[in-house]
N, C-alpha and C positions, 0 to 999 in steps of 0.2 A: 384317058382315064377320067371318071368321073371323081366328084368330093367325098364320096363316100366311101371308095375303093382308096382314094388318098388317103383318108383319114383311118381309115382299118390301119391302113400298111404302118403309117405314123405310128398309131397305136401300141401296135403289135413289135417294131421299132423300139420304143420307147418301153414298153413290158422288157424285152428282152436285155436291154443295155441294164436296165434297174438289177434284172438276175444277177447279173457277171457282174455289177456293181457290189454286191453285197456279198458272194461270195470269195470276196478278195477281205484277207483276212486284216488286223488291225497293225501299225507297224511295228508295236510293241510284241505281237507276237511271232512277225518271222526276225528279230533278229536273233544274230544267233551267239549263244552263249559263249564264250572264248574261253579255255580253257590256256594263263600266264604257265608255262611249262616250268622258265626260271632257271633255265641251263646257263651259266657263268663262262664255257666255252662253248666256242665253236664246232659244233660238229662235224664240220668242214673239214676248216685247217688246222683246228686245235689249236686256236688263237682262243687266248681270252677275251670276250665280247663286250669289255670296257677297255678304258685308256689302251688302246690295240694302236699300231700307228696309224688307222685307218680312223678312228678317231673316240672321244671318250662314251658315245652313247653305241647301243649292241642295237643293230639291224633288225627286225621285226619282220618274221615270215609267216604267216599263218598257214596250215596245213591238218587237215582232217582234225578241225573244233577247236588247234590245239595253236598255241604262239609258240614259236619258237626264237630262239635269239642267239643272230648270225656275227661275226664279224665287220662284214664288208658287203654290199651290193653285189660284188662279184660270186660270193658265195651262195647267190639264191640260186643260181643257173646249176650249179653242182647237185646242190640239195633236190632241185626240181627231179634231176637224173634217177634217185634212188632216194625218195622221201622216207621209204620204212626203213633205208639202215641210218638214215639222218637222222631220223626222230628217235629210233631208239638209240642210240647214240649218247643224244642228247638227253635224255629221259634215266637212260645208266647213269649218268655222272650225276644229274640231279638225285635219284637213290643213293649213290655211292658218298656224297658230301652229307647226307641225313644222318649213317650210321656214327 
């Protein structure tokens, strides 16, 4: 190859990586919003997700935008199983404790 055929290709290199450099967006903008649910039980086991014997802070699962709050570590594996009846679940009891 010659220097000039080097230097295009660099170029051309160097144009291209700039593209995909700036089309990656700011971090500020892909994180993403969480939406605290604020369910008091478990949707699991119907443990209350404080002072539980498992221990006094509630387990933190995130699931489609939304936080949910577990019991116990053992309970993300259930939850995983059937997320839309855990979450709504969990989302009932938060409406039902409003009224």
């Amino acid at each position: 190859m010659n220097k000039a055929t080097v230097l295009m290709l660099g170029a051309i290199l160097l144009t291209s990586s700039l593209g995909f450099a700036q089309q990656t967006p700011p971090a500020a903008e892909t994180e993403k919003k969480l939406i605290e649910v604020g369910n008091k039980i478990c949707p699991v086991s119907k443990n209350p997700v404080e002072g539980s014997e498992m221990g006094d802070h509630p387990v933190k699962f995130e699931y489609n935008g939304k936080i949910y709050n577990l019991c116990c570590p053992m309970c993300i594996k259930d939850f995983k199983t059937d997320p839309e009846k855990y979450s709504k679940i969990a989302e009932d009891e938060v409406k039902s404790a409003k009224k």
